[in-house]
C-alpha positions as CSV (number, residue, x, y, z in Angstrom):
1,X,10.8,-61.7,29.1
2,X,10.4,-61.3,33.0
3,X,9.3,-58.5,35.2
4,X,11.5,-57.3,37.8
5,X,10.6,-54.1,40.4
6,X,12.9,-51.1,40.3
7,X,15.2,-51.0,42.9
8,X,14.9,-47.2,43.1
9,X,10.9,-46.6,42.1
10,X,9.5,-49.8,42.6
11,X,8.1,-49.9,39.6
12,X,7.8,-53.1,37.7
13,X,10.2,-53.2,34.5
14,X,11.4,-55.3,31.9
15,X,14.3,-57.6,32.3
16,X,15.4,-56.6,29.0
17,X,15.2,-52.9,29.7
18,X,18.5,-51.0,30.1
19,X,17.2,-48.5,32.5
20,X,14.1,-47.8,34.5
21,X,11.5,-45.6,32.0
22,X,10.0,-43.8,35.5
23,X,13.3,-42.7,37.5
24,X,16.0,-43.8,34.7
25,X,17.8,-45.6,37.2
26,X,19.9,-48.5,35.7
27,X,18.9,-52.0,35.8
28,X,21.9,-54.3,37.4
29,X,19.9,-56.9,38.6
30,X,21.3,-58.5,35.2
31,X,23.7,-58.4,32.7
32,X,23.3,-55.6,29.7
33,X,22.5,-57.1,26.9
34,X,25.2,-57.0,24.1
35,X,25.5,-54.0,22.3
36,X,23.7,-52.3,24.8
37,X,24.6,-48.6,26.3
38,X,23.6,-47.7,29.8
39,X,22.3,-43.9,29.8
40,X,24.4,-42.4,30.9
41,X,27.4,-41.4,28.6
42,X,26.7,-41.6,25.3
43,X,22.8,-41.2,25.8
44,X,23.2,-38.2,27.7
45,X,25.7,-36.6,24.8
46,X,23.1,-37.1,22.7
47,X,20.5,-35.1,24.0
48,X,22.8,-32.3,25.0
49,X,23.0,-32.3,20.8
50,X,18.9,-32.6,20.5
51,X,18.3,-29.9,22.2
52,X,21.4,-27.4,21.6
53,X,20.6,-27.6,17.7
54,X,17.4,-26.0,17.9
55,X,18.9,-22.8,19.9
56,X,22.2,-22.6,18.0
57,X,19.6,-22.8,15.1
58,X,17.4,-19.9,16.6
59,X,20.3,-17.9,17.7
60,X,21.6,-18.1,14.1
61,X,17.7,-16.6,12.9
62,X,17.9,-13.5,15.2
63,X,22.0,-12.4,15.2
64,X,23.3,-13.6,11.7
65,X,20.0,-13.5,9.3
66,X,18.3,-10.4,10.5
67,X,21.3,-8.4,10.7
68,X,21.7,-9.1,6.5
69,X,20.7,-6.9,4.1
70,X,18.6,-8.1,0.7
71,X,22.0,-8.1,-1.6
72,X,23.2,-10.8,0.8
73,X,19.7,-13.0,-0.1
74,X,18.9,-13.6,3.6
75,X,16.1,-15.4,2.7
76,X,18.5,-18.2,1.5
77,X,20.6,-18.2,4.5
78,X,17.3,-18.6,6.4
79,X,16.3,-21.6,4.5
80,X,20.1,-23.2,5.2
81,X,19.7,-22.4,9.2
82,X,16.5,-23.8,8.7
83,X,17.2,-27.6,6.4
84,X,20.4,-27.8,8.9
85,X,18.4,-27.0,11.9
86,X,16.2,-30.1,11.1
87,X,18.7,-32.4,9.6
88,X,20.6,-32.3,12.9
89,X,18.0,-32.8,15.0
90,X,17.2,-35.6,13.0
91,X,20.2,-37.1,12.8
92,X,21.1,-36.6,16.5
93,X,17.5,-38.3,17.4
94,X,18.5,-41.5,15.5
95,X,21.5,-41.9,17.0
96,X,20.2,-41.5,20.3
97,X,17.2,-43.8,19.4
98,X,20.3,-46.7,18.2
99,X,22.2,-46.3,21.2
100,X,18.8,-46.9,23.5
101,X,18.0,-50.1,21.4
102,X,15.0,-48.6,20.2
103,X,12.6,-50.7,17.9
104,X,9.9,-50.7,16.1
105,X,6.9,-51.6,19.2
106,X,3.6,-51.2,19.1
107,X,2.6,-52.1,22.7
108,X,5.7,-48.8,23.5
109,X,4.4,-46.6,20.5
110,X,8.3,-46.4,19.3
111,X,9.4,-47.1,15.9
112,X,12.9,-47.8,15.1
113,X,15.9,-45.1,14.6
114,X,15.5,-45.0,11.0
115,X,11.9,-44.2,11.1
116,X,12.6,-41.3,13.9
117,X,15.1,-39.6,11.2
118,X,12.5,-39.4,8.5
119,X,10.1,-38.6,10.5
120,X,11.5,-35.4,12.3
121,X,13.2,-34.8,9.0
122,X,9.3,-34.1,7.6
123,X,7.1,-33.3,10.1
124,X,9.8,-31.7,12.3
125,X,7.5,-29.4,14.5
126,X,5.3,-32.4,15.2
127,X,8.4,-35.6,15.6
128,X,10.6,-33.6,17.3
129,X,8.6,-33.3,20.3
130,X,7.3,-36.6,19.9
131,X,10.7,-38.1,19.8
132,X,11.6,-36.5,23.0
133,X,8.7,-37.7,24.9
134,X,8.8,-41.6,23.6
135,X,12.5,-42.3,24.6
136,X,11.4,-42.1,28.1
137,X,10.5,-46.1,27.2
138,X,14.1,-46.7,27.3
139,X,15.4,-45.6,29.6
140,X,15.8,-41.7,28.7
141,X,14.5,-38.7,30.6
142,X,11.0,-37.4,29.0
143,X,12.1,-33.6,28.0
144,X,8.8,-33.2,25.9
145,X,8.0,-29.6,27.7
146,X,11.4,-28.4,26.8
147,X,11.5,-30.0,23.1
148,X,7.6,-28.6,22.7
149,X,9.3,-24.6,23.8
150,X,12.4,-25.0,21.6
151,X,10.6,-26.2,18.4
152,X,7.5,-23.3,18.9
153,X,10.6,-20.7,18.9
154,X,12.3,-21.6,16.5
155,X,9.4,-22.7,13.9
156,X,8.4,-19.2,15.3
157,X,11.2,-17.2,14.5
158,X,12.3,-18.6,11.2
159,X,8.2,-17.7,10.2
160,X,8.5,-14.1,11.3
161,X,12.2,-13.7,9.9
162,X,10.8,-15.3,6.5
163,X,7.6,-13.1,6.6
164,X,9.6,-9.5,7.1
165,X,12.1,-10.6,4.1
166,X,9.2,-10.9,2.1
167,X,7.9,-7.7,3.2
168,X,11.0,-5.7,2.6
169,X,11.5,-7.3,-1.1
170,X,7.6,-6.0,-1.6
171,X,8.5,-2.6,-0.7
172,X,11.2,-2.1,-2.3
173,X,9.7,-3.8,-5.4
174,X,7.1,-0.8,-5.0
175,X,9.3,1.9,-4.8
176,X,10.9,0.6,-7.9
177,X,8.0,0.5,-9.8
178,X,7.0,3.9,-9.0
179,X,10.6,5.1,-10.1
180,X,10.1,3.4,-13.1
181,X,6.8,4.7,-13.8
182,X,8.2,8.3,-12.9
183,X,10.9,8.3,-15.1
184,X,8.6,6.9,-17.7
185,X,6.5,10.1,-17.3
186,X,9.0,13.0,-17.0
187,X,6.4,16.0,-18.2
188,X,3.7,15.0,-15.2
189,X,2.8,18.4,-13.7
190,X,3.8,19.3,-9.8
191,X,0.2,18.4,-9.1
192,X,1.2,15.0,-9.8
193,X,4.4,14.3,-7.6
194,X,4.2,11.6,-5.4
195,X,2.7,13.0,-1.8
196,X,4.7,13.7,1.6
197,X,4.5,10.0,2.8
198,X,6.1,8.9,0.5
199,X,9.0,10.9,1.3
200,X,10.3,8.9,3.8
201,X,10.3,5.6,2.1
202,X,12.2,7.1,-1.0
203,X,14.8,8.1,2.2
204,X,14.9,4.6,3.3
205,X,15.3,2.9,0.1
206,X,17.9,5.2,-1.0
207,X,19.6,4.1,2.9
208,X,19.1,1.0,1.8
209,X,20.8,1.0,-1.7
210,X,23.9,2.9,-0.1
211,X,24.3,-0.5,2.6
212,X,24.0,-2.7,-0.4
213,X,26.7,-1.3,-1.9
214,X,29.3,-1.3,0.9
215,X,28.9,-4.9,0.5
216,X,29.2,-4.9,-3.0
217,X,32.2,-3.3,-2.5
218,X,34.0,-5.6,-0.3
219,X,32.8,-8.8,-1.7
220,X,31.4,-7.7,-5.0
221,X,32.9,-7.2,-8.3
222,X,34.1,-4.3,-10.5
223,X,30.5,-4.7,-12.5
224,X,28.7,-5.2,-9.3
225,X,30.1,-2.2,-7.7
226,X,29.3,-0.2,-11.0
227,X,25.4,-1.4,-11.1
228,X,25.0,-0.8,-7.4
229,X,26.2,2.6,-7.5
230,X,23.6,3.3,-10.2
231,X,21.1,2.0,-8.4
232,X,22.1,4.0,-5.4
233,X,22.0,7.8,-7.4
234,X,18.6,6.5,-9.0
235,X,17.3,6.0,-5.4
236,X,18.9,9.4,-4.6
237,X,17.4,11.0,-7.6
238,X,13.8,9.5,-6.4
239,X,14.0,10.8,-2.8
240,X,14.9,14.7,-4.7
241,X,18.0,14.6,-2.9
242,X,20.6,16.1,-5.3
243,X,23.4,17.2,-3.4
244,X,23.6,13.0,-2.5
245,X,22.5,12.4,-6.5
246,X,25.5,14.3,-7.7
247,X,28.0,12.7,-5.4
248,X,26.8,9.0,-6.0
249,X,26.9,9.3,-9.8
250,X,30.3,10.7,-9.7
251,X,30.9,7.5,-7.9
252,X,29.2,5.7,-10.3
253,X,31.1,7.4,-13.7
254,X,34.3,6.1,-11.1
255,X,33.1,2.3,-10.7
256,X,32.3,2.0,-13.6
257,X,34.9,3.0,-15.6
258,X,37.0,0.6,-13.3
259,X,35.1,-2.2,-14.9
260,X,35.5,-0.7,-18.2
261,X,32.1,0.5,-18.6
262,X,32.2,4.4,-19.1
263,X,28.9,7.0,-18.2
264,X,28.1,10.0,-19.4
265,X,28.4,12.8,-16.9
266,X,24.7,13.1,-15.4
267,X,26.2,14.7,-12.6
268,X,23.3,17.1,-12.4
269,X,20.4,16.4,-11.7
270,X,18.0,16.4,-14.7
271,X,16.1,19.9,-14.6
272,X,12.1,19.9,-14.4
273,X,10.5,21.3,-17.2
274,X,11.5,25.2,-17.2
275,X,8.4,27.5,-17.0
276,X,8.5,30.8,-19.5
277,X,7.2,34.2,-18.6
278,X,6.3,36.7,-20.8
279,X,7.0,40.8,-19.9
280,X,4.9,43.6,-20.8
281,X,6.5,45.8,-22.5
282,X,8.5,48.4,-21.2
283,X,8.7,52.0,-22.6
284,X,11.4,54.1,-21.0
285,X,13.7,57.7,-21.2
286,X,17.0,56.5,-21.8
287,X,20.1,58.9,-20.0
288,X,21.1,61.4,-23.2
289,X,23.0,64.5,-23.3
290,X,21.5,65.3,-27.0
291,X,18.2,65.6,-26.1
292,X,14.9,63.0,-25.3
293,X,15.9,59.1,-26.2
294,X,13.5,56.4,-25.8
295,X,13.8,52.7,-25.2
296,X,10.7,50.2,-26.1
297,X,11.5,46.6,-25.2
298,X,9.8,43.2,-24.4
299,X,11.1,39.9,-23.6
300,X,10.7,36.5,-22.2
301,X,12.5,34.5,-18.8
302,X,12.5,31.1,-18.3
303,X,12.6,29.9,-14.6
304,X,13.2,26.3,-13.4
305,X,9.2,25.6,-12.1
306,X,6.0,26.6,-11.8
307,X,6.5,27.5,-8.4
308,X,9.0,30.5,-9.3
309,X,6.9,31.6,-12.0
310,X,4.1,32.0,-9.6
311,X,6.4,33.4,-7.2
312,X,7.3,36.2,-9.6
313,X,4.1,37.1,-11.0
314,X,2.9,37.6,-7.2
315,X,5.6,40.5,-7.3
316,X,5.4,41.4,-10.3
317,X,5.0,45.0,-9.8
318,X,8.2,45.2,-7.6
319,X,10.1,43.4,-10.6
320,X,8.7,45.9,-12.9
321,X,9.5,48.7,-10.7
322,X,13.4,47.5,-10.4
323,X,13.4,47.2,-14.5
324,X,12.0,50.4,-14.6
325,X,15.0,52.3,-12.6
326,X,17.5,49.7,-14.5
327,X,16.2,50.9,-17.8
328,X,16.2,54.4,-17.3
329,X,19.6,54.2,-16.1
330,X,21.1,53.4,-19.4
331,X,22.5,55.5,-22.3
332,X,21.6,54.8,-26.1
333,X,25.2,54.1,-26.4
334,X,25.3,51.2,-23.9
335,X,22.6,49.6,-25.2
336,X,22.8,50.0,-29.1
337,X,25.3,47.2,-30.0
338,X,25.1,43.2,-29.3
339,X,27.4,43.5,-26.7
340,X,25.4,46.1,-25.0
341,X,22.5,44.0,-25.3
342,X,23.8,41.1,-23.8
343,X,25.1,42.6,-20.5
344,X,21.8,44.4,-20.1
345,X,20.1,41.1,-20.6
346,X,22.3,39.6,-17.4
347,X,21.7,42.9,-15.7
348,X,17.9,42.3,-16.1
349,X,18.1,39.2,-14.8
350,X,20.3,40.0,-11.7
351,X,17.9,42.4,-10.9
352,X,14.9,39.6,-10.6
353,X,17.0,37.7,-9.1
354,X,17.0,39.3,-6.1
355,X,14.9,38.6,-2.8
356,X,11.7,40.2,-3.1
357,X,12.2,40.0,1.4
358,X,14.9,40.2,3.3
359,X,15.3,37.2,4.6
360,X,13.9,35.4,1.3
361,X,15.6,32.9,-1.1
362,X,16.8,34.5,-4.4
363,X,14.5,33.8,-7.6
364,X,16.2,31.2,-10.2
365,X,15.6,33.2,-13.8
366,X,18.2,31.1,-15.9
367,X,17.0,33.0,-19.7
368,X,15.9,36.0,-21.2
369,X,15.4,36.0,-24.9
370,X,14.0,39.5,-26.2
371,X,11.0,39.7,-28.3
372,X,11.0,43.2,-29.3
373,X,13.8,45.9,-28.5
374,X,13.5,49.5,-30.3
375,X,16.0,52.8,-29.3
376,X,14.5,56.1,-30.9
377,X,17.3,59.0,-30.6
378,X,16.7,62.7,-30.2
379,X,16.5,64.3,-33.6
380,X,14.5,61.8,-35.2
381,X,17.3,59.7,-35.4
382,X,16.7,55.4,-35.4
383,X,19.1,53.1,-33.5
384,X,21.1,51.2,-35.7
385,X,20.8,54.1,-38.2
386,X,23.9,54.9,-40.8
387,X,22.8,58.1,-41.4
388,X,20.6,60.7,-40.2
389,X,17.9,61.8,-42.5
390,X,16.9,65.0,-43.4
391,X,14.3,66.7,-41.4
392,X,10.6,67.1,-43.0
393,X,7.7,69.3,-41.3
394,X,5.8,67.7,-39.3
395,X,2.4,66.1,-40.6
396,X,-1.1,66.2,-38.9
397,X,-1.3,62.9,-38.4
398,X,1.7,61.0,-36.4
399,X,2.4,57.7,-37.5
400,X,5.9,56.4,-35.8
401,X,7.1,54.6,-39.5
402,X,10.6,55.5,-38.5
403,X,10.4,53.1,-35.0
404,X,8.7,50.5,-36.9
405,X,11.2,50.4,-39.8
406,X,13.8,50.3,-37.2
407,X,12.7,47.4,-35.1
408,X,11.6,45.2,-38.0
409,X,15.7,45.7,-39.0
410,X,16.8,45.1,-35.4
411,X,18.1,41.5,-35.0
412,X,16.1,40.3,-32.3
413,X,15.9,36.5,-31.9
414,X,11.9,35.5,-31.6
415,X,11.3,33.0,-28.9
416,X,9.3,30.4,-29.3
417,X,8.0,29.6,-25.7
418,X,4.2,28.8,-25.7
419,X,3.8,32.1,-23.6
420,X,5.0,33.8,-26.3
421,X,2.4,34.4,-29.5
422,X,3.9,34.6,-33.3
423,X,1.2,36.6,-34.6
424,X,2.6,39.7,-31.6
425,X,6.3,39.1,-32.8
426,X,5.5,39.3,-36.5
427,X,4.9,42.6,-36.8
428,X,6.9,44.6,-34.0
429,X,4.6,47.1,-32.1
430,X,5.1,51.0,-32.7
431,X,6.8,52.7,-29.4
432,X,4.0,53.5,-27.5
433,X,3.4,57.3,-25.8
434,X,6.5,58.5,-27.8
435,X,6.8,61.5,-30.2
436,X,6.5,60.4,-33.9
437,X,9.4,60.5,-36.8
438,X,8.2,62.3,-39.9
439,X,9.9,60.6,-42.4
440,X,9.2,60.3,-46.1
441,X,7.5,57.2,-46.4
442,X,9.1,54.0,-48.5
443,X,8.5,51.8,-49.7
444,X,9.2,49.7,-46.9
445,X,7.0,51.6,-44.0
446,X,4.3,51.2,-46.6
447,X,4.6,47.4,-46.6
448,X,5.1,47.9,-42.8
449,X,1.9,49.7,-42.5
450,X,0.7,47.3,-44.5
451,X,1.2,44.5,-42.4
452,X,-0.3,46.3,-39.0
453,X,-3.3,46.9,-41.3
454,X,-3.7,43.5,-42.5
455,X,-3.2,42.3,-38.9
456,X,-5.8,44.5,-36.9
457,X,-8.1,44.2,-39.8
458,X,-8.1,40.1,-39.1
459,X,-8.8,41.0,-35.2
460,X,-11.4,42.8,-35.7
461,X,-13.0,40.0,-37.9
462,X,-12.0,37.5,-35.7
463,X,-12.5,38.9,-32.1
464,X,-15.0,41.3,-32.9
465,X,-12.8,44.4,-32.3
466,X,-14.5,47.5,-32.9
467,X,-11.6,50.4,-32.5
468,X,-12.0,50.8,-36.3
469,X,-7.8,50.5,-36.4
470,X,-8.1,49.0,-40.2
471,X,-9.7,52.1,-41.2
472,X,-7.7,54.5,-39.8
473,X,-4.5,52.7,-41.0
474,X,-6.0,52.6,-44.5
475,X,-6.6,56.3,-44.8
476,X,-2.5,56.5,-43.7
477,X,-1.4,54.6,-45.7
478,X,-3.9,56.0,-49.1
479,X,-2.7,59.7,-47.5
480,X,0.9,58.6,-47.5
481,X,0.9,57.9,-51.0
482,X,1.7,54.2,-50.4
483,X,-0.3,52.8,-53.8
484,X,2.2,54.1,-55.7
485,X,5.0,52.7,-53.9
486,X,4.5,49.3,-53.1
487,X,3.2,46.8,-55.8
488,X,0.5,44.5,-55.8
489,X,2.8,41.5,-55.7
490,X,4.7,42.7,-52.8
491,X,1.2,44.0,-51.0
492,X,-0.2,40.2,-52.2
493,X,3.2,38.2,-50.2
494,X,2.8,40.5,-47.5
495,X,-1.0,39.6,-46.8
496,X,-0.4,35.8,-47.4
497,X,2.4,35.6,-44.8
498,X,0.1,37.5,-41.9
499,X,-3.1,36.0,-42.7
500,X,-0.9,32.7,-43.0
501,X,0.6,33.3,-39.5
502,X,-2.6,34.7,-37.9
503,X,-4.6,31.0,-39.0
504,X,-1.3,29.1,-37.7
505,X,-1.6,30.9,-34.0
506,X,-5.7,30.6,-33.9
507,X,-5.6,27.0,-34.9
508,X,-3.0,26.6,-32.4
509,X,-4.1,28.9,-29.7
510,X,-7.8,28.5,-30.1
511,X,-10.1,31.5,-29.9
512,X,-9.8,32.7,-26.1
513,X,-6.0,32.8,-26.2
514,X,-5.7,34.4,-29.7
515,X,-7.7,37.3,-28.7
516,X,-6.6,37.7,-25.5
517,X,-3.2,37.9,-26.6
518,X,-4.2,40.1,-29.8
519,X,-6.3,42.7,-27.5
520,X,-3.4,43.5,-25.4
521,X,-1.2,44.6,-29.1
522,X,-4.5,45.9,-30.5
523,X,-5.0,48.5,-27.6
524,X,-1.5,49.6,-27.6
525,X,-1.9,50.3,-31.3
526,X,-5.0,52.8,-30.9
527,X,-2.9,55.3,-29.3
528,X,-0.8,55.7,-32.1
529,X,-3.1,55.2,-35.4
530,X,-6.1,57.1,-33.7
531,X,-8.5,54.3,-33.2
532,X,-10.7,53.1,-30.2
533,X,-10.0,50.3,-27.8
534,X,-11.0,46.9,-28.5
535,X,-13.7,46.8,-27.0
């Protein structure tokens, strides 16, 4: 092998180069040697490939990848852009390194083109480079600067593309956990709802969800677009959007039934747990031509949250104040039958309904179940009554037996709210600040009487009442002639179903509640029997 000076650079090359490796110029001083390419032409195609792969590569990263959504698994198309980015470079390197008659030479620090494939094939950010530097020994320009840019952006932007995939499949993975967990705790109190910030990544998972399944509808099948659409209302549900939760799981009942899998209807949204309030009672003239009626009544409304009930018992002396007017606006006639009942009980609940401002959202009262609802008519006669009784002289001591007969027969249906005690329902409460009916006692006003006796006699045990109500009620009913007229079997069920009920409410209750609850229907009894408050 000689040495001959190049023609253009002066430098000294090898007769058995093809080209200069300083300037590139050609070497013509001799014949090429067989099989040999100049490099020009073919050499220079190839490198147009070596370094258009990596930005076709990187151009695919940026406008195809990033623009996918998760359903579409960019994190595979990102590995694909990635193997072919390599493999081509790799491929297009060794046929390069063929056409310059590279070999394997130590003294050059060149291997041969097989060698350049695997190597740029596994250590591509390292090779690639490398590759483009080393062909300057046959011949080829050194584009090492350019090769070293190219592979930093695109190793660079396949790494941050890779790295925000994987972020996005965490978040959402999150979200979805915390949905689960929710719906896996449906009684968790207000206090417990996820805070404000979360609010907008419920938004953007549920914006999410609703791009995932356009394209599950173009691409996707009937089963697909039916899962999707689930997933979409449950994402809904989660951000408390329900006008968009109603409308996606109508879509959903839709999809689905396309693909042969019917829904139920959960088009609305699943309620919170509804929040029950508890009245005082009300005690009101009724509207009557015949002379004074009365009206006693008490009952329970449900509203949709804690939030409304609080809302309500903030005003609740306006609300009382509109019942009040509502009440007294009624005849005994309008109110005595079920059907009377019934629109009252809408017209109660219009009324609190209402804005307690002008400018304020209406309240949400969905029930109303009465507890206790008692008419008295003028001339001593009870509602519900088939005939009136005869009159009787009036007695020293008032006891209303009539209006406690009267409501024990009225049928009333007993809530059972926890705001709402059994052992105050039990035994319906006498109508309060209202003349008495001076009947002949029965047998069954006895057992009432009874029943009231056994009651406050157990409060003041429990609670440490001191009104002295038992003993005024047990003079009444000894006066009254009630030993004769209820028998000690009767007297015996009567006491084992109130003491019964009075031990269910305190073990369930505890001792707080239970008298708290039982002071309020002891007091209102000590203005009818004579006795002292409570306390």
């Amino acid at each position: 092998m000689a040495l001959i000076n190049c023609r253009e650079c002066g430098k000294e090359i090898s007769t058995e180069a093809v080209a200069c490796p300083g300037c590139g110029a050609p070497v013509s001083d001799r014949p090429a040697a067989p099989g040999a390419i100049p490099a020009s032409g073919t050499v220079a195609n190839h490198e147009i490939f070596l370094l258009a792969i990596p930005v076709v590569g990187t151009m695919l990263i940026w406008f195809w990848v990033a623009n996918m959504n998760l359903l579409q698994s960019p994190g595979d198309s990102l590995g694909l852009v990635s193997i072919s980015t390599v493999l081509g470079t790799a491929i297009a390197a060794a046929m390069e390194a063929k056409a310059l008659g590279m070999t394997s030479d130590r003294e050059r620090g060149t291997t041969s083109p097989t060698s350049w494939f695997f190597a740029i094939a596994l250590i591509w950010i390292i090779a690639y480079p490398a590759y483009l530097y080393k062909r300057k020994q046959y011949g080829a320009k050194n584009r090492v600067w350019l090769g070293l840019m190219l592979a930093i952006i695109f190793a660079g932007s396949s790494f941050a593309l890779g790295y925000a995939i994987e972020s996005k499949k965490a978040e959402i993975r999150e979200s979805l956990e915390k949905l689960t967990r929710q719906f896996a705790s449906p009684n968790q109190s207000a206090e417990t709802d996820s805070p404000p910030a979360l609010d907008g990544i419920y938004a953007k998972v549920a914006s999410d969800a609703v791009n995932q399944y356009s394209t599950v509808k173009r691409s996707g099948t009937a089963i697909d677009r039916c899962v999707q659409a689930g997933v979409v209302s449950a994402a809904f549900l989660q951000a408390n959007d329900e006008e968009n939760y109603k409308v996606w799981t109508q879509t959903q009942q839709k999809d689905c039934s396309s693909a042969g899998m019917p829904v139920a209807d959960t088009s609305r949204a699943p309620a919170a747990m509804e929040v029950s309030i508890s009245m005082e009672p009300f005690t009101v003239n009724l509207k009557s031509e015949d002379g004074e009626a009365f009206l006693q009544t008490a009952f329970t409304i449900q509203v949709p949250d804690q939030a409304q009930a609080d809302l309500i018992d903030k005003h609740i002396a306006q609300v009382r104040s509109r019942l009040v007017f509502l009440l007294s606006s009624k005849k005994p006639s309008e109110v005595l039958n079920a059907e009377g009942k019934t629109r009252l009980s809408d017209e109660i609940i219009a009324e609190i309904n209402k804005p307690f401002t002008g400018s304020g959202e209406p309240q949400r009262v969905t029930n109303l179940s009465f507890t206790s609802f008692t008419v008295q008519l003028p001339d001593e006669k009870s509602a519900g009554a088939t005939e009136q009784k005869p009159k009787m002289p009036p007695r020293k001591t008032p006891v209303p037996q009539a209006a406690v007969v009267e409501a024990a027969h009225l049928p009333i249906p007993v809530s059972t709210t926890p705001a709402t005690f059994a052992h105050e329902e039990s035994i319906p409460p006498p109508a309060a600040s209202t003349p008495a009916i001076a009947d002949q006692p029965s047998a069954q006003s006895c057992l009432n009487m009874a029943r009231v006796g056994i009651l406050t006699g157990n409060q003041e045990a429990m609670c440490n009442f001191r009104g002295g109500l038992k003993a005024n009620i047990g003079r009444l009913y000894t006066s009254d002639g009630c030993g004769k007229l209820v028998g000690k079997p009767d007297l015996d069920k009567v006491a084992t179903e109130v003491v019964g009920k009075i031990k269910s409410d305190f073990a369930q209750m505890g001792k707080d509640a239970f008298c708290q609850s039982a002071k309020r229907y002891y007091d209102g009894l000590a203005t009818t029997y004579g006795g002292g408050a409570s306390q």
